[in-house]
TIZAMI-199164 format. One record per residue (C-alpha): residue number from 1; residue in three letters; x, y, z. Coordinates in pm, 1 decimal, decimal comma. Layout:
BEGIN
+------+------+----------+----------+----------+
: resi : resn :        u :        v :        w :
+------+------+----------+----------+----------+
:  NUM :  ala :        X :        Y :        Z :
...
+------+------+----------+----------+----------+
//
This chain:
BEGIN
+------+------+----------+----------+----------+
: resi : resn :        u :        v :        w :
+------+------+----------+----------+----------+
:    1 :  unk :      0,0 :      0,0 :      0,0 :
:    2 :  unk :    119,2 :    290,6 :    -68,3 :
:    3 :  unk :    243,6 :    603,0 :    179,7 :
:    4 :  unk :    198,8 :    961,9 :    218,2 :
:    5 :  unk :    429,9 :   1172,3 :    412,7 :
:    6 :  unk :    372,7 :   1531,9 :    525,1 :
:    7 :  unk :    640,2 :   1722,1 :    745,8 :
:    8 :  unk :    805,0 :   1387,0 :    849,2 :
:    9 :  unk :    451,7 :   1255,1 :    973,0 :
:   10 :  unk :    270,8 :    950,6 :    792,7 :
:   11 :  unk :    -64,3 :   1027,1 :    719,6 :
:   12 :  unk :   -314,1 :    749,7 :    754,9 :
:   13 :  unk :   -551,1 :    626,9 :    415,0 :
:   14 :  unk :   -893,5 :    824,5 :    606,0 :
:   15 :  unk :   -638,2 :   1170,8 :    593,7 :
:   16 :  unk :   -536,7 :   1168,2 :    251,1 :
:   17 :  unk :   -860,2 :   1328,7 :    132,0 :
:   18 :  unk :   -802,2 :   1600,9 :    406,9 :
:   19 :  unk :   -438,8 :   1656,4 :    271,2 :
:   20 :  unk :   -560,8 :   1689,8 :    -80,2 :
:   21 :  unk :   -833,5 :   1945,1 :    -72,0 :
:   22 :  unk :   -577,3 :   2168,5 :     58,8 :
:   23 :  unk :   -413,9 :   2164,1 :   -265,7 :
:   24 :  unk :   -533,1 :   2383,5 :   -546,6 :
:   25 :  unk :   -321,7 :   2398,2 :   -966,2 :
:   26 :  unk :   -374,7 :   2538,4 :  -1243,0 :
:   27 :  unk :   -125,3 :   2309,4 :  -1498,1 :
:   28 :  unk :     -2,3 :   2380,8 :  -1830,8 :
:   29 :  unk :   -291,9 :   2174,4 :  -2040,8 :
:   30 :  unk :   -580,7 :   2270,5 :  -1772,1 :
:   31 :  unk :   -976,2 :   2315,0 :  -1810,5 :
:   32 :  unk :  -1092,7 :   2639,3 :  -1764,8 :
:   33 :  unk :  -1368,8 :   2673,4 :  -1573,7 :
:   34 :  unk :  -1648,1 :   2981,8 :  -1495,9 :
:   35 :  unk :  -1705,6 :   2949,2 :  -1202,2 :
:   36 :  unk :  -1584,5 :   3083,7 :   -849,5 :
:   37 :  unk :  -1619,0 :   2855,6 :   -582,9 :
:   38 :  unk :  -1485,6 :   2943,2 :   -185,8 :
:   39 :  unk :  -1362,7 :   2658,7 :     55,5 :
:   40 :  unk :  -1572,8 :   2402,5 :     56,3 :
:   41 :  unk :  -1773,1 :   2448,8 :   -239,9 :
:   42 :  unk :  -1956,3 :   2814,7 :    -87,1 :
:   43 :  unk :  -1990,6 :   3098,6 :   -293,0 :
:   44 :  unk :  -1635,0 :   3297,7 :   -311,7 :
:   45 :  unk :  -1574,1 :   3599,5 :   -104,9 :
:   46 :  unk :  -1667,9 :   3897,8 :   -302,6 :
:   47 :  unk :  -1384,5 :   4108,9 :   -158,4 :
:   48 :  unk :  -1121,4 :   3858,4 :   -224,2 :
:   49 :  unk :  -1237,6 :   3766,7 :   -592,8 :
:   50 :  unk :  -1239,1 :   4191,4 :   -615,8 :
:   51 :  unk :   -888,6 :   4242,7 :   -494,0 :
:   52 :  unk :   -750,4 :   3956,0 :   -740,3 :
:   53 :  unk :   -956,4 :   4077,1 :  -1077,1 :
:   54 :  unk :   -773,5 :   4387,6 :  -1000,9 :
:   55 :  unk :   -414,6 :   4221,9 :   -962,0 :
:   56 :  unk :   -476,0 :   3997,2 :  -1207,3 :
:   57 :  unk :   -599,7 :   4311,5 :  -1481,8 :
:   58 :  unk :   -868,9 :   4133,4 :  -1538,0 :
:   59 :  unk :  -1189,3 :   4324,6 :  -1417,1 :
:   60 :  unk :  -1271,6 :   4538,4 :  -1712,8 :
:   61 :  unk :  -1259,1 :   4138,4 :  -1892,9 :
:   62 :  unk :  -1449,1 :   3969,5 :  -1738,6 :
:   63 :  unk :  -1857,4 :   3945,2 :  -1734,7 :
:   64 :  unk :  -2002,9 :   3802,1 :  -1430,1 :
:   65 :  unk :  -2326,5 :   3672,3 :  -1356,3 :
:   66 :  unk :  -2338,9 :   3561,0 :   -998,2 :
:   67 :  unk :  -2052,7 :   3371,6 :   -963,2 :
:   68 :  unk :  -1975,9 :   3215,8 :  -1302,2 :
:   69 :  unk :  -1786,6 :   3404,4 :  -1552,1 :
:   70 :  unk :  -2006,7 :   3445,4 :  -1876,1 :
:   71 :  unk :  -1749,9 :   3546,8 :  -2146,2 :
:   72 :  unk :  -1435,5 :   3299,9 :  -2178,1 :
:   73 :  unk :  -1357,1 :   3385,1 :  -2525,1 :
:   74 :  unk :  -1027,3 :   3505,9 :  -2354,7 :
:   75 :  unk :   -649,5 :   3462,9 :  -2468,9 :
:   76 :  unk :   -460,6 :   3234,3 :  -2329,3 :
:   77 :  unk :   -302,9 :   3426,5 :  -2128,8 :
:   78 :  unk :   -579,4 :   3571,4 :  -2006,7 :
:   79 :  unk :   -743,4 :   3245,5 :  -1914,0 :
:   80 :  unk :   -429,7 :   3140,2 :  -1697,2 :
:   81 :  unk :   -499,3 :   3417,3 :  -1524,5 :
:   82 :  unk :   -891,4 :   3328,6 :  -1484,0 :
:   83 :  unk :   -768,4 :   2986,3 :  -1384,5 :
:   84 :  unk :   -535,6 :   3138,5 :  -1113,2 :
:   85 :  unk :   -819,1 :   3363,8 :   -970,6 :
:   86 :  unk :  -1017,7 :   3071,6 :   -936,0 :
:   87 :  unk :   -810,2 :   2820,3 :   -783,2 :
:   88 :  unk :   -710,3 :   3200,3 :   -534,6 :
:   89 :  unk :  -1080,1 :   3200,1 :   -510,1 :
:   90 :  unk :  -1116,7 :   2831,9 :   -346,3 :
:   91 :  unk :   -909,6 :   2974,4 :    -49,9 :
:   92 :  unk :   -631,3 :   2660,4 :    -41,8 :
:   93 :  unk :   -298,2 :   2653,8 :    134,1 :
:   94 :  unk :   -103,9 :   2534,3 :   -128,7 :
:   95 :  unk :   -137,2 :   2622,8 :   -477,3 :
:   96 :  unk :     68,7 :   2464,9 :   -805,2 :
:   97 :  unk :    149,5 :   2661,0 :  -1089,6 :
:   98 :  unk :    294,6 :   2466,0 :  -1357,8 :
:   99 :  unk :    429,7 :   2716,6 :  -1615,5 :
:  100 :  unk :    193,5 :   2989,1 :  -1526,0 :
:  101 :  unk :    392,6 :   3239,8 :  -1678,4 :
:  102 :  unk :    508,6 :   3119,3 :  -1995,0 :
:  103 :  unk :    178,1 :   3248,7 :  -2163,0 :
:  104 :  unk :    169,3 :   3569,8 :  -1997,3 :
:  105 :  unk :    341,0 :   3868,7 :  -2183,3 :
:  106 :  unk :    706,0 :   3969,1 :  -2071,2 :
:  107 :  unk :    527,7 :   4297,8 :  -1836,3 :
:  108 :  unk :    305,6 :   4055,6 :  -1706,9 :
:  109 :  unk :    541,8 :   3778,8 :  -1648,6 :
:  110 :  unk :    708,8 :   4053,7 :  -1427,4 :
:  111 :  unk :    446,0 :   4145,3 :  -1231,2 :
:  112 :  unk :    373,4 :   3798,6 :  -1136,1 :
:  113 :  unk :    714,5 :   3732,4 :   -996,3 :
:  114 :  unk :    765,2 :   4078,4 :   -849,5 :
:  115 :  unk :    420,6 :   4140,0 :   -710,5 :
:  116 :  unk :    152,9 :   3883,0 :   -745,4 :
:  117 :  unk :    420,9 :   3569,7 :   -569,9 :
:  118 :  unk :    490,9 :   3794,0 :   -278,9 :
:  119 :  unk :    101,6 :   3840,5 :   -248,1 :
:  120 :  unk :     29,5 :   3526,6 :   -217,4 :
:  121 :  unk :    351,9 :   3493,6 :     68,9 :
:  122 :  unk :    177,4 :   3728,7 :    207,2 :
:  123 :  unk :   -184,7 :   3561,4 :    301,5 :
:  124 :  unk :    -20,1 :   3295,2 :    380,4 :
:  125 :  unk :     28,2 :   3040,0 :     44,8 :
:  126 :  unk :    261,6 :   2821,2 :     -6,8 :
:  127 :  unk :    343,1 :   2810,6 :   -401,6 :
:  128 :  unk :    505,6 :   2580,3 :   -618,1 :
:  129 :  unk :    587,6 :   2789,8 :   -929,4 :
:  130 :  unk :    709,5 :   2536,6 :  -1141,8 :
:  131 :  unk :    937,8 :   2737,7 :  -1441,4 :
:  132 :  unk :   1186,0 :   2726,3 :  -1702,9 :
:  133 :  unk :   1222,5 :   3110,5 :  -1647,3 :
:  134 :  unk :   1543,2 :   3134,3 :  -1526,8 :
:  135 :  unk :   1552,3 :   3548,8 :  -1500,0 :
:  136 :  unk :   1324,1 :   3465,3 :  -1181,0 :
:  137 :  unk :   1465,4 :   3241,0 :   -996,6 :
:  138 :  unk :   1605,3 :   3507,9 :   -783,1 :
:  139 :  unk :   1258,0 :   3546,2 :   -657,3 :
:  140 :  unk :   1232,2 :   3186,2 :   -560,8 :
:  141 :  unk :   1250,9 :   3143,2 :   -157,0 :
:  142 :  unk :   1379,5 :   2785,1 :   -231,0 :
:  143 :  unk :   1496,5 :   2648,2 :   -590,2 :
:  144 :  unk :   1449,6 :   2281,6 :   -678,0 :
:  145 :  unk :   1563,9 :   2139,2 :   -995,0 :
:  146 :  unk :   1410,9 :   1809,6 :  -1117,7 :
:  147 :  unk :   1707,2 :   1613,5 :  -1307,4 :
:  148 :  unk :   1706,9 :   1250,8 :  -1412,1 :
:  149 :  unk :   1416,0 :   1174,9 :  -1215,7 :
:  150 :  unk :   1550,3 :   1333,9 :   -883,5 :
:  151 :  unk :   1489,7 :   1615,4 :   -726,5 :
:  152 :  unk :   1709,9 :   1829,0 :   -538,0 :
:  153 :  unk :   1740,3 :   2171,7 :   -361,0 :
:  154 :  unk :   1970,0 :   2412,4 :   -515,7 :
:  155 :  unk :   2192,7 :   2619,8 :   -219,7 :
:  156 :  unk :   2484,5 :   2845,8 :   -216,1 :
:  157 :  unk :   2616,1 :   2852,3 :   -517,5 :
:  158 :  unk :   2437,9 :   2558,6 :   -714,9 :
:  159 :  unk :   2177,2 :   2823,3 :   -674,2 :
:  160 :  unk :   2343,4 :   3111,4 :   -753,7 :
:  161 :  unk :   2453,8 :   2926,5 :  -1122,0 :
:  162 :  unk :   2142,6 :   2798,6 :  -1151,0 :
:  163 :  unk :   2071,2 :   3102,0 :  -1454,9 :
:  164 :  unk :   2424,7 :   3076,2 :  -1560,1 :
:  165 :  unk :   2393,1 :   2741,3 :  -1651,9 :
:  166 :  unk :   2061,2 :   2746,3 :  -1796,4 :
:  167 :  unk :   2161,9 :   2992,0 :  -2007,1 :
:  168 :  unk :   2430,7 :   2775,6 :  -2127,9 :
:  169 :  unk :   2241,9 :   2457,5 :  -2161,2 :
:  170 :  unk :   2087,1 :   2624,4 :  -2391,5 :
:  171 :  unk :   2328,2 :   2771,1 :  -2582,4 :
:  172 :  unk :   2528,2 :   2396,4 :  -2650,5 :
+------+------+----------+----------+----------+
//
């Protein structure tokens, strides 16, 4: 059978579901959905959903009816960042972001590193930004590197190459 760890303590089979729904992702090939959904399945707080349309440039959009969003004839870009308010929405611990930023333009891109990541931080999240975008690892509080099937933490100065060499992968 198999095991699930969390901070050194093995969670039982009747926990798992517990450990999951604290989880939210949006993933490179995701489903976009319409509509916003608080903890639990509730309606979303209104102030919250507010205060992320703004960071996320999105209210002058997005139509809303209730809580479902009625026009998602949006770039893709733009529906990355629908996906993110929504997953914000559902008030989880952790969130995954796989690639979030590759479809976002370069001032965008920016403002998701620099502003929107430190956001999060701030209420409390606990984000896996999982990128290729080397320029921002700087902004990383931790920097793991997935390499034949392992990961590791980058320190010291495996981190501080980390661009250097990606930059150079790339250029061999």
């Amino acid at each position: 059978m198999a095991k699930l760890v969390w901070i050194g303590k093995e969670l039982s089979p009747p926990e798992w579901a517990a450990f999951r729904a604290r989880f939210a992702s949006v993933f490179t090939d995701f489903h976009q959905f319409d509509q916003a959904m608080g903890p639990g399945g509730k309606a979303a707080d209104p102030v919250l959903v507010a205060t992320w349309l703004e960071r996320l440039q999105m209210q002058q959009k997005l139509e809303w009816q209730d809580d479902r969003v009625v026009n998602t004839q949006l770039s893709q870009g733009q529906r990355k960042r629908l996906a993110l308010l929504l997953a914000i929405a559902e008030e989880r611990d952790i969130l995954l972001l796989d690639e979030w930023a590759a479809d976002q333009d370069p001032q965008f891109r920016r403002l998701f590193y620099r502003e929107l990541l430190p956001h999060l931080k701030a209420m409390g999240k606990t984000v896996f930004a999982i990128s290729h975008d080397d320029s921002y690892f700087v902004h990383a509080d931790r920097l793991l590197e997935m390499s034949k099937g392992q990961l590791s933490e980058l320190t010291g100065e495996q981190r501080a190459q980390a661009s250097e060499d990606a930059v150079a992968q790339i250029s061999s």
